[in-house]
C-alpha positions as CSV (number, residue, x, y, z in Angstrom):
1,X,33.9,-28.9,56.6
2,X,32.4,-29.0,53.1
3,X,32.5,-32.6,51.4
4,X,34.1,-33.3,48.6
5,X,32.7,-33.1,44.7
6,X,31.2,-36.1,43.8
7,X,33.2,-36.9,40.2
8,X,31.6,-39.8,38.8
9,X,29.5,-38.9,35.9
10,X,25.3,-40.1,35.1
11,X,24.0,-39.2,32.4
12,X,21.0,-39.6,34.2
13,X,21.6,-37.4,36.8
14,X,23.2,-34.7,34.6
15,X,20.4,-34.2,32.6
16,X,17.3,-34.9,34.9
17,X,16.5,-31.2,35.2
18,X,15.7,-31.5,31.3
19,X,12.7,-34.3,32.3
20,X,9.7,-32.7,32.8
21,X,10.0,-30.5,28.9
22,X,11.2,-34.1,27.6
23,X,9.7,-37.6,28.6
24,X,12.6,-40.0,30.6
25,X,12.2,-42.4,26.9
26,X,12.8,-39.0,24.9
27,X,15.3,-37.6,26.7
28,X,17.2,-41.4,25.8
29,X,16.3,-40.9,22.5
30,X,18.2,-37.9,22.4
31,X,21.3,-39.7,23.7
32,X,21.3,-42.0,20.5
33,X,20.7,-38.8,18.0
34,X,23.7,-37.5,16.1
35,X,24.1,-33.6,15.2
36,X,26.4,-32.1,12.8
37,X,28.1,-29.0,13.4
38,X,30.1,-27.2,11.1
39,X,31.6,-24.3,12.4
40,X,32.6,-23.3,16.0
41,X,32.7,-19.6,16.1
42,X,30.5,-17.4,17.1
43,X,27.2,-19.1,17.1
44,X,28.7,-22.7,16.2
45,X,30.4,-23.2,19.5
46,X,27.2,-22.4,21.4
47,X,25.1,-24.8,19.4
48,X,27.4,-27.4,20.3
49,X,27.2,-26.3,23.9
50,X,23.8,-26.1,24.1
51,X,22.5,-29.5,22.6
52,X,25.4,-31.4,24.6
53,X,23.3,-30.2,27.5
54,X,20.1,-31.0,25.8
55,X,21.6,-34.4,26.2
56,X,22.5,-35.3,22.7
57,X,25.2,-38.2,22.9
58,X,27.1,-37.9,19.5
59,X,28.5,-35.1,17.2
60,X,30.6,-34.4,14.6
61,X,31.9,-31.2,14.1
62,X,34.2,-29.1,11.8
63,X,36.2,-25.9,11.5
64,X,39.9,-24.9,10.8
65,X,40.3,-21.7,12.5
66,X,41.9,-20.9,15.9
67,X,40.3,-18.5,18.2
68,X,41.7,-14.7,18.3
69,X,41.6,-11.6,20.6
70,X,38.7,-10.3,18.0
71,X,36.3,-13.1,18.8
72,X,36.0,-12.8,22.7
73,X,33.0,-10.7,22.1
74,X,30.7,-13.4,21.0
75,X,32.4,-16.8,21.1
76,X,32.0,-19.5,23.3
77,X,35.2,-20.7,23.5
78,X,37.4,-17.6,23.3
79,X,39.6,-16.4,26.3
80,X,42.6,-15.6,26.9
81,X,43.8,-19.3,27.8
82,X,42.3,-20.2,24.4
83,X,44.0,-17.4,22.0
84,X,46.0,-19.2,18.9
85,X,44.2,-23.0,20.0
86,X,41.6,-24.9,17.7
87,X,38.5,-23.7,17.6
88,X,37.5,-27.3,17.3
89,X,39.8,-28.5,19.5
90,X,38.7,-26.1,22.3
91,X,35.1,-27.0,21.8
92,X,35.4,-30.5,22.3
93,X,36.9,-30.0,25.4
94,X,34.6,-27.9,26.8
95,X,31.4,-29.8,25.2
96,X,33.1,-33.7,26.8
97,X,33.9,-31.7,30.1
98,X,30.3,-31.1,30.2
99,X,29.1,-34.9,29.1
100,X,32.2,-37.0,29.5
101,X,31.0,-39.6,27.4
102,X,30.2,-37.8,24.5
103,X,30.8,-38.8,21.1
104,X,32.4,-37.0,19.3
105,X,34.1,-36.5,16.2
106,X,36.2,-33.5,14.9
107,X,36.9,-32.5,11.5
108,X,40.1,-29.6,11.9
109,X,40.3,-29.3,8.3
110,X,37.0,-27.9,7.9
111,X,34.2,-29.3,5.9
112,X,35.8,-30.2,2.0
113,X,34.3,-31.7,-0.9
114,X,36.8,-34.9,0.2
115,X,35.6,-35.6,3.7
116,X,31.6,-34.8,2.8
117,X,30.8,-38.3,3.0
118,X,32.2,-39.0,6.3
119,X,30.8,-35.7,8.0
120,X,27.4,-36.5,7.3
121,X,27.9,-40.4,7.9
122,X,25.1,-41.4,10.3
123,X,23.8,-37.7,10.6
124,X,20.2,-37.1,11.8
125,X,20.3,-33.4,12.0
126,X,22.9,-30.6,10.5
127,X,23.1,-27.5,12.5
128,X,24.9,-24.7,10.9
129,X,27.2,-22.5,12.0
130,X,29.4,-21.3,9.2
131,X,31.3,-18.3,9.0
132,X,28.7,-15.9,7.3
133,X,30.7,-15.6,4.2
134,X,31.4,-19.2,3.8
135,X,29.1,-19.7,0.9
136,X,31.2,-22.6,-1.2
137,X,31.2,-24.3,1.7
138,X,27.7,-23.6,2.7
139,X,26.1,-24.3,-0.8
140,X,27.9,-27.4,-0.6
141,X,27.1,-28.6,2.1
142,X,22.9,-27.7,1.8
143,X,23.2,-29.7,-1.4
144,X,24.0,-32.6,0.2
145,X,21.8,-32.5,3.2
146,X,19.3,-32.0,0.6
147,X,20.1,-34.8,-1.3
148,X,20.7,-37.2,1.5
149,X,17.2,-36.1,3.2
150,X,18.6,-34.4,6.0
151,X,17.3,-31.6,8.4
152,X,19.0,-28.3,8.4
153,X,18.8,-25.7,11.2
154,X,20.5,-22.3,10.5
155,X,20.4,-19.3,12.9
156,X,21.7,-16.1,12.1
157,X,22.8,-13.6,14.5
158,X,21.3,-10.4,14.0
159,X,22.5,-7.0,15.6
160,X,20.4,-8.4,19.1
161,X,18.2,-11.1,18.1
162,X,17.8,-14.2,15.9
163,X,16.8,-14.8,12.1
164,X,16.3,-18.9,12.3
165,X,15.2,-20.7,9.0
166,X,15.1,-24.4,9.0
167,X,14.9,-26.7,5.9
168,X,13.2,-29.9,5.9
169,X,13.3,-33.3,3.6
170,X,10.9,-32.7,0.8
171,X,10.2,-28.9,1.3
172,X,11.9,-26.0,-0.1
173,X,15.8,-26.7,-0.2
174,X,18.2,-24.0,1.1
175,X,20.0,-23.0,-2.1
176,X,16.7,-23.3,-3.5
177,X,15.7,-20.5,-1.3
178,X,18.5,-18.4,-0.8
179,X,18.2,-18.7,-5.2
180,X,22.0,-18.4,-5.1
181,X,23.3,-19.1,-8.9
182,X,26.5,-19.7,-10.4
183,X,27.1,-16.3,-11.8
184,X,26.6,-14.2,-8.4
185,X,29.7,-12.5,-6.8
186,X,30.3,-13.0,-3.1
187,X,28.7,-9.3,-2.1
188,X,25.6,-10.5,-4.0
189,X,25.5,-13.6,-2.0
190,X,25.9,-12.0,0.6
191,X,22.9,-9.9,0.0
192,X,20.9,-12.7,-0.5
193,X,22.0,-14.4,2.5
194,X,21.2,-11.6,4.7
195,X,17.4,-11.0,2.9
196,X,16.6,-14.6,3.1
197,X,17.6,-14.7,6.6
198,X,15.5,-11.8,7.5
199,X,13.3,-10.2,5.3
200,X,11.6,-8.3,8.0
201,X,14.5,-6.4,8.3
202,X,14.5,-5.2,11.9
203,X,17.6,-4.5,12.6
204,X,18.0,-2.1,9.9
205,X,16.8,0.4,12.3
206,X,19.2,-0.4,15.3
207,X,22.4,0.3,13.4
208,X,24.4,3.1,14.6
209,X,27.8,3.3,13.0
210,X,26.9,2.1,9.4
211,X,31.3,2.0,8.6
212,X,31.0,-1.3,10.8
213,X,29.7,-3.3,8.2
214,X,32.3,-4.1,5.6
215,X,31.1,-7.1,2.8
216,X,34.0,-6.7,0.6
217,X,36.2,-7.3,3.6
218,X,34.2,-9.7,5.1
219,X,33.5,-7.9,8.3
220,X,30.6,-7.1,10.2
221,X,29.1,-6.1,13.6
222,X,28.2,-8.8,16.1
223,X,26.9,-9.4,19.9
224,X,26.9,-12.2,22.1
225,X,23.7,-11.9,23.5
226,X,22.3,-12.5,19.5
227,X,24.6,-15.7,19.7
228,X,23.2,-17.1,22.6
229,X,19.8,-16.3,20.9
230,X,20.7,-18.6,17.8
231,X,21.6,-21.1,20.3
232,X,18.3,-21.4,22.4
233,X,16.3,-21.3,19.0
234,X,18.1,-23.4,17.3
235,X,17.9,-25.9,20.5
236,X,14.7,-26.1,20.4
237,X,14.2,-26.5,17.0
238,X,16.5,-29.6,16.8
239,X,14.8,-31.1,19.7
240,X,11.5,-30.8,18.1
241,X,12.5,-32.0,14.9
242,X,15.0,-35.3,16.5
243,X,11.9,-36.3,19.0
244,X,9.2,-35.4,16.3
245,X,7.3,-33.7,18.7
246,X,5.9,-29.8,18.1
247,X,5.7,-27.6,14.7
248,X,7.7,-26.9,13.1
249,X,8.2,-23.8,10.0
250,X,10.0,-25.0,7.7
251,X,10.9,-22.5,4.3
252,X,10.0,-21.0,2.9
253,X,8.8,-20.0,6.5
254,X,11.5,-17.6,8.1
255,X,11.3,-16.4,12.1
256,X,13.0,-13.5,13.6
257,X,12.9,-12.8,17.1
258,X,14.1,-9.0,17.7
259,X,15.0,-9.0,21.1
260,X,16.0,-4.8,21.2
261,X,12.5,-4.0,20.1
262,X,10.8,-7.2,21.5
263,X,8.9,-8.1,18.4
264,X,8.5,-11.8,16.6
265,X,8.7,-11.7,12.8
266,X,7.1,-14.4,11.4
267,X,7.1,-14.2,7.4
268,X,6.1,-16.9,4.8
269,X,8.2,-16.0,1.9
270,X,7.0,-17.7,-1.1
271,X,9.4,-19.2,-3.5
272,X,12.2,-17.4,-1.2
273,X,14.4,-15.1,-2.7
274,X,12.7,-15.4,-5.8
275,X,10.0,-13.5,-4.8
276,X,9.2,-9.8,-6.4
277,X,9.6,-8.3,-2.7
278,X,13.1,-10.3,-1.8
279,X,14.2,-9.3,-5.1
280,X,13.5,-5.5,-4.5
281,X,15.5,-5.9,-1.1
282,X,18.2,-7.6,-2.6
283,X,18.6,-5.0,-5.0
284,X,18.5,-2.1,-2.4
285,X,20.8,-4.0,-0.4
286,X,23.2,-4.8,-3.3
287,X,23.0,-0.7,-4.0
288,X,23.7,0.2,-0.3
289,X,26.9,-2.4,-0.5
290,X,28.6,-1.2,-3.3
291,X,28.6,1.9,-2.3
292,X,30.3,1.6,0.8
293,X,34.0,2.3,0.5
């Protein structure tokens, strides 16, 4: 007869398989850290997941969507028990099933101008995973991480890899980078967004049904397994950067790991969007979106 589950939680034992990459002392320092989260679709709910089992013990984190049929392709908290629930709601369940004592704090409304201060309150790290298009809200929010001296990690999932930049206190700041401005529309921040991200351009190559990408509308081709990508970068990026152990590239440094074509793309892009060759992308890309119906 099999025994029974053992159901009482330790944190020590739940995480002991980490020890070994991470010191006993670092893997307790990891406990006290708190990560903000904003966002938890597609690669959002898999950075919460993945740092709760890193063994981070506190989180806040923020969206105002519910999960539909469309996002079981990629999300990590979409099924069919989940369709029409939280986003946030579902995440925090599954991340405090994982680590029952988690902290954790949700924001449903989203991240707004109003609740800014109390997001970030006590924040060591900012992980983002914002809607693509969400660039009010992303501006926003890189202003003030800036401003307040905290660490950003963003990880974009392209076609089947992962475009990670990461922006540290004192470098080059995010909107900075990206050298979004007042006047652009959303397709050209869009653009900008995407070049910035990559500027290797990999993917570029791999796309096969070119109708699938839609900026106007705000739609565009995704996979899970580039998700998951984000997630394990991203990871290992924040663990690096909360334990101050390891490099790391911080812009205007960006990586790309290509996973379909097994290639790394390591670029330093100098003064980020700004430069003569992100401009010339941006414009081709800018060219290319307009002119798709």
């Amino acid at each position: 007869m099999t025994a029974a589950p053992v159901l009482n939680f330790s944190f020590a034992t739940a995480f002991s398989r980490t020890v070994g990459w991470v010191t006993p002392a670092e893997l307790e320092t990891l406990r006290r850290k708190k990560v903000a989260v904003a966002g938890m679709g597609g690669v959002g709910g898999s950075h919460l997941l993945t740092l709760t089992r890193l063994g981070i013990g506190t989180f806040h984190i923020a969206d105002f969507d519910r999960f539909e049929v469309h996002n079981f392709n990629r999300q990590a908290g979409a099924f069919m028990s989940t369709l029409g629930e939280a986003k946030v709601d579902v995440l925090a369940r599954m991340a405090q099933d994982i680590h029952p004592d988690l902290k954790l704090k949700k924001f449903s409304a989203g991240v707004q101008p109003e609740n800014l201060e109390d997001f970030f309150n006590g924040v060591d790290l900012y992980v983002d995973g914002l809607d693509y298009f969400a660039f009010q809200a992303r501006e926003m929010v890189y202003d003030y991480c800036q401003r307040k001296g905290i660490p950003i990690v963003t990880a974009g999932p392209i076609a089947m890899g992962a475009a990670m930049l990461v922006f540290m206190p004192g470098r080059m700041g995010a909107n900075a980078y990206f050298d979004w401005r007042r006047e652009d529309d959303e397709v050209t921040k869009a653009a900008k967004f995407l070049i910035g991200l990559t500027p290797s351009l990999p993917h570029l190559r791999q796309l096969v049904e070119k109708s699938s990408i839609d900026f106007k509308a705000h739609k565009g081709p995704s996979t899970p397994m580039a998700c998951e990508l984000c997630a394990g970068v991203a990871g290992v990026e924040a663990m690096k950067i909360l334990l101050k152990r390891g490099r790391v590239r911080a812009a205007p440094y960006s990586i790309h790991f290509d996973a379909f074509e097994n290639r790394l793309h390591i670029k330093n892009v100098w003064w980020g969007n700004r430069h003569p060759l992100q401009r010339l992308k941006i414009a081709m890309a800018l060219r290319g979106f307009r002119k798709a119906p």
